[in-house]
Residue, then its C-alpha position, 0 to 999 in steps of 0.5 A: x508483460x509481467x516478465x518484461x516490468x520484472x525485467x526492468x524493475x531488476x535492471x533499476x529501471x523504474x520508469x519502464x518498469x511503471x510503464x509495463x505494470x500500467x499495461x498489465x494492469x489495463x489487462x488485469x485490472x484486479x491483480x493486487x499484486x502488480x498494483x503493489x509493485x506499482x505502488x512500490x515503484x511510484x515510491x521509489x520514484x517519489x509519486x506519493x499519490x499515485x503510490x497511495x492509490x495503488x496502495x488503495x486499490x491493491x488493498x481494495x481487491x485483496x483487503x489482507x495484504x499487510x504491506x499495504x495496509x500498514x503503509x496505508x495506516x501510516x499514510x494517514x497518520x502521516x496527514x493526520x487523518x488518524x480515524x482513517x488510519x485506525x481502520x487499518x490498523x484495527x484491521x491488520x490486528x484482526x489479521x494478525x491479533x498475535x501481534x501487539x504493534x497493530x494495536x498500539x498503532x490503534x492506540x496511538x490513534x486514539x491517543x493523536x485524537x485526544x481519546 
């Protein structure tokens, strides 16, 4: 199956990509990585919101994938919802503490909230 939505997903073809993804995953519902090829594919097929909960899940059952957490921190910024968006990126900078972009997003938080 995974083979099958590799396929498609080379040959641009996202919908059938999605539709053999959303197989897979009914299978293997915990595969952090298909669900960010779901969210990767809903993205570019311009469903924020099923983007954003693949995302989540992803995120939910591998919580150090930083790809997801920082679209996830952006997400919320994005809606203005930055006391979320500080728990990933406060998150990212404790898997990465070597890098000062994940706290300055947490700062930039911070700063939006007027703190």
């Amino acid at each position: 199956m995974w083979q099958i939505a590799n396929a498609y997903e080379a040959s641009e073809k996202s919908r059938n990509a999605i539709k053999w993804y959303n197989i897979l995953v009914t299978k293997v519902t915990s595969d952090p990585h298909v669900l960010m090829r779901l969210a990767n594919l809903n993205l570019k097929e311009k469903d924020e919101t099923q983007a954003f909960q693949y995302f989540l899940e992803s995120f939910r059952f591998y919580p150090v994938i930083l790809d997801a957490i920082s679209w996830l921190g952006c997400y919320y910024v994005k809606n203005y919802l930055y006391e979320k968006a500080c728990v990933f990126f406060e998150r990212a900078s404790q898997i990465q503490p070597g890098e000062v972009k994940w706290r300055l997003m947490v700062a930039s938080c911070y700063r939006r909230m007027g703190n």
